[in-house]
N, C-alpha and C positions, 0 to 999 in steps of 0.2 A: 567470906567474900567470893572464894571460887566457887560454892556450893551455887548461891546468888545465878555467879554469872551462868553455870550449868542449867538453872532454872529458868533464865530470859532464854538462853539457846531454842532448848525444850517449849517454851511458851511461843516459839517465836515459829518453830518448825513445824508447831499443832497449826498457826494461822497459817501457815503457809500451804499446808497440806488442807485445809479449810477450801483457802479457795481456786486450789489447783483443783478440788472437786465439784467445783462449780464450771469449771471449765472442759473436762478434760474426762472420759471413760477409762476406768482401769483395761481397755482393751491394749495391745501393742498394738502400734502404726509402725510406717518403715518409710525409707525416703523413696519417692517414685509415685506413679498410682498405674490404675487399672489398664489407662493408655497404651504408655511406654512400659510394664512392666509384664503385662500379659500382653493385651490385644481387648478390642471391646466385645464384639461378636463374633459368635462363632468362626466367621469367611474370615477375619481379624487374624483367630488364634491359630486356625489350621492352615493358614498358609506364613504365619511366624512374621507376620505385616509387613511382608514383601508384597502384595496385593492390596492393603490397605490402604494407598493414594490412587488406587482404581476402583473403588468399592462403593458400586451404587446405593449401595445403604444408608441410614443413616447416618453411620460411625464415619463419615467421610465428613461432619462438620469437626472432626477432630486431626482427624490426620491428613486432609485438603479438603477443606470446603468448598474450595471451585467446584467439584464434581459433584457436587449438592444440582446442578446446574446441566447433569447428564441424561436424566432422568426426569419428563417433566412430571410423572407421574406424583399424588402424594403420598405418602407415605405412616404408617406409624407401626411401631416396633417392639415386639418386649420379648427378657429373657432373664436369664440366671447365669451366673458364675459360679462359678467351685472350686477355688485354689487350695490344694494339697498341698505345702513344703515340708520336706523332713530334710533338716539342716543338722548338717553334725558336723562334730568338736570334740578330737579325742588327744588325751595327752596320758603319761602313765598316771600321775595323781586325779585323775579323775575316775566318778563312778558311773557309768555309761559315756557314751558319746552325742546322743540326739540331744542338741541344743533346742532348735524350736520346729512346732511342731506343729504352729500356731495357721488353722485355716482363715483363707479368704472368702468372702460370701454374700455376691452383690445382685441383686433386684436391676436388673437395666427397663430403660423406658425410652423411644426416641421419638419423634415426629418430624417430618417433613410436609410443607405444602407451600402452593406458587401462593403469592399474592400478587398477581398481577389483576385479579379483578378487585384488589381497592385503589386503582388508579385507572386514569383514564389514557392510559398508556398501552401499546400493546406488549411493550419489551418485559418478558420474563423476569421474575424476581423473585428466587428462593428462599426460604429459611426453614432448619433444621434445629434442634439441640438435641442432648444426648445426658443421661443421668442415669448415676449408679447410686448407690445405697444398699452400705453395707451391714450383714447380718442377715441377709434377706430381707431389708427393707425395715428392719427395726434398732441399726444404728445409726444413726445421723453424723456423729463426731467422732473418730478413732485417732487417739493423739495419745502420744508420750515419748517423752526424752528424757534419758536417764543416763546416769554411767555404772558399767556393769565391770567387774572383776572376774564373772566367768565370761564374760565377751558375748556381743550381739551382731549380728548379720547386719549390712547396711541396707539390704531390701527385705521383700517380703513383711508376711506379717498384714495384722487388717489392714483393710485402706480406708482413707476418709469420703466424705462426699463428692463425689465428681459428677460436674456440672459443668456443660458445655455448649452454648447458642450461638450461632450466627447464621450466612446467607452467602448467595452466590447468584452470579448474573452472568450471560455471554457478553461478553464484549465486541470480537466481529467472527467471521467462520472458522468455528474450529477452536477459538480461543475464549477459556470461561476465568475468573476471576473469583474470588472468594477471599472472604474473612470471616473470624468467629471470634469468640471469648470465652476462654476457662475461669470460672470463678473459684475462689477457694475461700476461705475464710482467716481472720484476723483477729483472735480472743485478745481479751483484756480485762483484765479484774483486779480489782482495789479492797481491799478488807482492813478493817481499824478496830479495834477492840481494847478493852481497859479489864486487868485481870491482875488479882493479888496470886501471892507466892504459892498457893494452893490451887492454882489453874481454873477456880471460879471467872468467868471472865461478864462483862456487861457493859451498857450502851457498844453491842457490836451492830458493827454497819457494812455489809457487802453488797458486793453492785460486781456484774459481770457485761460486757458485748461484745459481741461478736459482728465485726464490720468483714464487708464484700471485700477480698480485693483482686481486681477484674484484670486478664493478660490477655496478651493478643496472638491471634494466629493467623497467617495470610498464607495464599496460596496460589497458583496458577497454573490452568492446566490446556495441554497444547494436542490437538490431536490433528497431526499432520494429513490424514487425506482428507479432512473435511475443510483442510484449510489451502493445500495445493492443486488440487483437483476434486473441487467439491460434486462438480456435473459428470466425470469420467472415471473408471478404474484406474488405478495405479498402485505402482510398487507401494509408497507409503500409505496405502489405506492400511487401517488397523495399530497400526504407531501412533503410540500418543508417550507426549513427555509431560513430567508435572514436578513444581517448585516447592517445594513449602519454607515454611517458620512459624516455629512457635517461641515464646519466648516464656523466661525461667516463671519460674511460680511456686510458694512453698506454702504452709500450715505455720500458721504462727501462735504461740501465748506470751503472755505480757504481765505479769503478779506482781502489783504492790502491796505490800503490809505491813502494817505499824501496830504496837501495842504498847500499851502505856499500863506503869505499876507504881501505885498510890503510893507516895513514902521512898522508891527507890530510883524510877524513869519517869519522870515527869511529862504532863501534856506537853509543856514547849518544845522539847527535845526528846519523841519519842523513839523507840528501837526500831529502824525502818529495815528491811528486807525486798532487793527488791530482783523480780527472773526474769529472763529471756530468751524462748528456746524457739529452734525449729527442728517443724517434722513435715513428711510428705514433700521433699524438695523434687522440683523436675526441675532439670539444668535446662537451657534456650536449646533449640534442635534445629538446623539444617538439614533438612530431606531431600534428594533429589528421585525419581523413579522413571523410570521407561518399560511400555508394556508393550506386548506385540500379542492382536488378538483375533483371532477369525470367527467364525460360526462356532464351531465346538472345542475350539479350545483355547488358552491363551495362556504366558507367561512372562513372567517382571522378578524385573531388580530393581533394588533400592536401595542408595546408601545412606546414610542419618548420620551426621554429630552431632555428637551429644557434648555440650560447655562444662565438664562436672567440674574444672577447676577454679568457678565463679564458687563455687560453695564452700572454697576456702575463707572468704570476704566472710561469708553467712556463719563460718562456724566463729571465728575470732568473734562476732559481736554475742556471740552464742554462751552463757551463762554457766552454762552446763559442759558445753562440748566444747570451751573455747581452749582450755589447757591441752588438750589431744593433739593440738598440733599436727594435726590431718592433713596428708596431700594429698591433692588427686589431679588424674589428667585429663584431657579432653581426648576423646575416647570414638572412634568412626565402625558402624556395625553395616555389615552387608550382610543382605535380606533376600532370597531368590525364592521365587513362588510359582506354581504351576495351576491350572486349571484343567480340569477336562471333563465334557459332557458324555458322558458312556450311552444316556439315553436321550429320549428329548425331553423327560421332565427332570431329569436325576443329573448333577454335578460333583465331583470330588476332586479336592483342593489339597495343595501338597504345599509343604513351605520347611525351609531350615533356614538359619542364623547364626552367626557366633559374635558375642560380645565378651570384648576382653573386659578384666574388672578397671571400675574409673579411680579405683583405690590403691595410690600411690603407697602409700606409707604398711608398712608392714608392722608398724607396733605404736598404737595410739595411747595415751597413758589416762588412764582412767575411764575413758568409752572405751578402748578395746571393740572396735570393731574389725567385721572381717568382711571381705568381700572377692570373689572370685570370676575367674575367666568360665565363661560359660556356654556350652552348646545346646543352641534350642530345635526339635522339630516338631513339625507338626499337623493334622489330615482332616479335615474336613468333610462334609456329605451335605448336599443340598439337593430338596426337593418341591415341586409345585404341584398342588392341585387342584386341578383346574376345574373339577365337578362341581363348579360352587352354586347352587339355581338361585343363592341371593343374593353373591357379592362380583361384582363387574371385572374385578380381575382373579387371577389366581393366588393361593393364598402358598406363601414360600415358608418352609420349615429346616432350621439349619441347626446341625451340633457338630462341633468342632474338637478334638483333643490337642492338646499342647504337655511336650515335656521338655525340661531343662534341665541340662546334665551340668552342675556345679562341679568345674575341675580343680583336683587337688591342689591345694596353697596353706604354708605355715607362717603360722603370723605367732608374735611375743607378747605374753601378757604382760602390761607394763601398768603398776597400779602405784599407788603415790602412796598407799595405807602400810607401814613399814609390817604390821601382822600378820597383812596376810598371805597366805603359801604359796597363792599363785605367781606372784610377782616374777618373772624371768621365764616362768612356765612358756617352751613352743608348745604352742598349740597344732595339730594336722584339720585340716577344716577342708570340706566338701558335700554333697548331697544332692537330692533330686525334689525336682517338685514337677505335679502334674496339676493340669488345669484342664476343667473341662466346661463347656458351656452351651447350652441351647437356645433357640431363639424361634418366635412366627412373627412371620409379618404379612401385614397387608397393604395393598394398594388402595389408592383411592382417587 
């Protein structure tokens, strides 16, 4: 009879591992995405998105859409990503240190343009989106949750698809308005099979979908001399303030499966199995920023919380991760960024940040995650050229670098498996990642 029930186990973990393949790439995911976790473009990475709620680009239907509304120009945009992490984990029972090592590698695409001539309207009305796709454009889905006894980083790692549209209007002088929507996806799959004791299995039935699910982001942004003295010089020309919110957003999968054994599990009462995990969590974000900018140069601050103690909620209903008993906090990162024109076509963008980790708990029991205090900086170079004899505006070229210094933190391997060695094991955890990205864009 125990042989039996080791054989339903075994029967039951092949259907499950079935249609988690129907759902899911053996790539790693990590909680975060390419937003909040790098920066989108270039001007994004190399000023560490202290400048990214002033950023005529596209990547501003992400991080304030109102500024979609700055620029009436159209717009459209493409580029690459390249995220390096080398994460390490070193304790004496172990043999190296480099935990993961695992690259990021996204395809970006953006567009911007007015649609104020599908109306009979004269008032301005923007729309933008923004999408990434990672692998260089030949992953679509990067998901997995797991629990690990040598221990996983809470970030990094591929990221899934990031998709992002909305628009932006002025409201009265000086004062623009914006919202968009991050979409992400919401798996779900059902497998049911009928299989004797030798794992022959028949009449199998799977079915998998993947549904939208759409969050919001709003934004407002203020720029005080177009709005105090829009006809005369003054002190606040070049100050502008800007609001945002996003709100939380995650990767989901959803696996039921049943299987049924002629003679031992009966159709009525089959052996049901059923998961629920997430990955690629963004906690809800409060941005505030202020930039002060003249002709050649300009500089901002930014402060961002981040809600990462909502994803205590997420991990209890979490199938996988809900025993870890994970805490975490909400968590405020200041973002200060520079600009400066050295030439009249050529720009270079300066930015640092420090985010402390949102990762309360120091020993999760069976995900063993680790996650650290970290300094980011980072430089940018942008350029125009204007010699174009076919295209009406000039064409802008921007590559950014980004590095994140992961500062030292020991976390406990705490595993529930009475075997294995690590269990009680501190762990020393730290490491860097560099990201680097290019971009052209046109006007139109």
């Amino acid at each position: 009879m125990k042989a039996s029930a080791c054989k339903r186990q075994y029967l039951l973990s092949s259907a499950i591992s079935l249609a988690l393949t129907g759902v899911a790439t053996t790539a790693s995911a990590s909680m975060g995405n390419i937003g909040t976790t790098y920066g989108i473009l270039p001007s994004d990475i190399g000023s560490a998105q202290a400048l990214s709620m002033f950023n005529t680009q596209v990547s501003a239907t992400y991080y304030n859409p109102a500024y979609l509304a700055k620029d009436p120009r159209g717009e459209l945009t493409g580029g690459i990503l390249h995220a390096e992490p080398e994460l390490r984990a070193s304790s004496p029972n172990r043999n190296g240190d480099i935990l993961s090592n695992q690259e990021s590698q996204h395809v970006l695409i953006g567009m911007k343009t007015n649609l104020t001539s599908l109306t009979r309207f004269d008032h301005p009305i923007y729309l933008g989106f923004m999408a990434g796709v990672e692998k260089y454009g030949k992953e679509m889905l990067a998901f997995e949750s797991t629990t690990s006894n040598e221990g996983q980083f809470l970030e990094y790692g591929r990221q899934p698809l990031f998709l992002n549209t909305g628009g932006a209007t002025p409201v009265w002088r000086g004062i623009d308005v914006g919202a968009s929507f991050r979409i992400t996806l919401q798996s779900e799959a059902s497998l049911s099979t009928t299989t004797d004791l030798a794992g022959n299995t028949q009449y199998e039935s799977l079915s998998v979908n993947a549904e939208p699910s759409i969050r919001s982001i709003l934004s407002t942004n203020l720029d005080f001399g177009e709005t105090f003295c829009p006809e005369n010089d003054c002190w606040v020309d070049g100050l502008e303030m800007a609001f945002a919110y996003r709100s939380s957003s995650n990767t989901s999968t959803k696996v039921n499966a049943n299987t049924v054994i002629p003679g031992l599990i009966p159709e009525s009462a089959p052996l049901v199995f059923s998961v629920l995990t997430y990955d690629s969590y963004q906690p809800s974000i409060y941005a505030a920023g202020i930039q002060y900018a003249t002709d050649s140069w300009r500089i901002g601050l930014t402060l961002e919380q981040q809600n990462w103690s909502d994803l205590e909620e997420e991990f209890a209903n979490d199938t996988i991760k809900d025993q870890a008993n994970a805490k975490f906090d909400d968590i405020l990162i200041p973002r200060i960024g520079a600009e400066y024109k050295f030439m009249e076509h050529f720009g270079v963008t300066v930015g640092a940040a420090y985010q402390e980790s949102a990762l309360k708990s120091n020993s999760t029991q069976d995900v063993n995650y680790f996650d650290n205090d970290k300094i980011i900086v980072g430089i940018g170079l942008s350029a125009e050229y204007t010699k174009t004899r076919l295209l009406t505006y000039p064409i802008r070229l921007d590559i950014g670098y980004q590095r994140q210094m992961l500062q030292d933190r020991d976390f406990v391997i705490d595993t529930s498996n009475p075997d294995d060695m690590n269990d009680g094991t501190t762990v020393a955890t730290e490491g860097e990642v560099d990201v680097l990205s290019g971009s052209i864009t046109l006007k139109f």
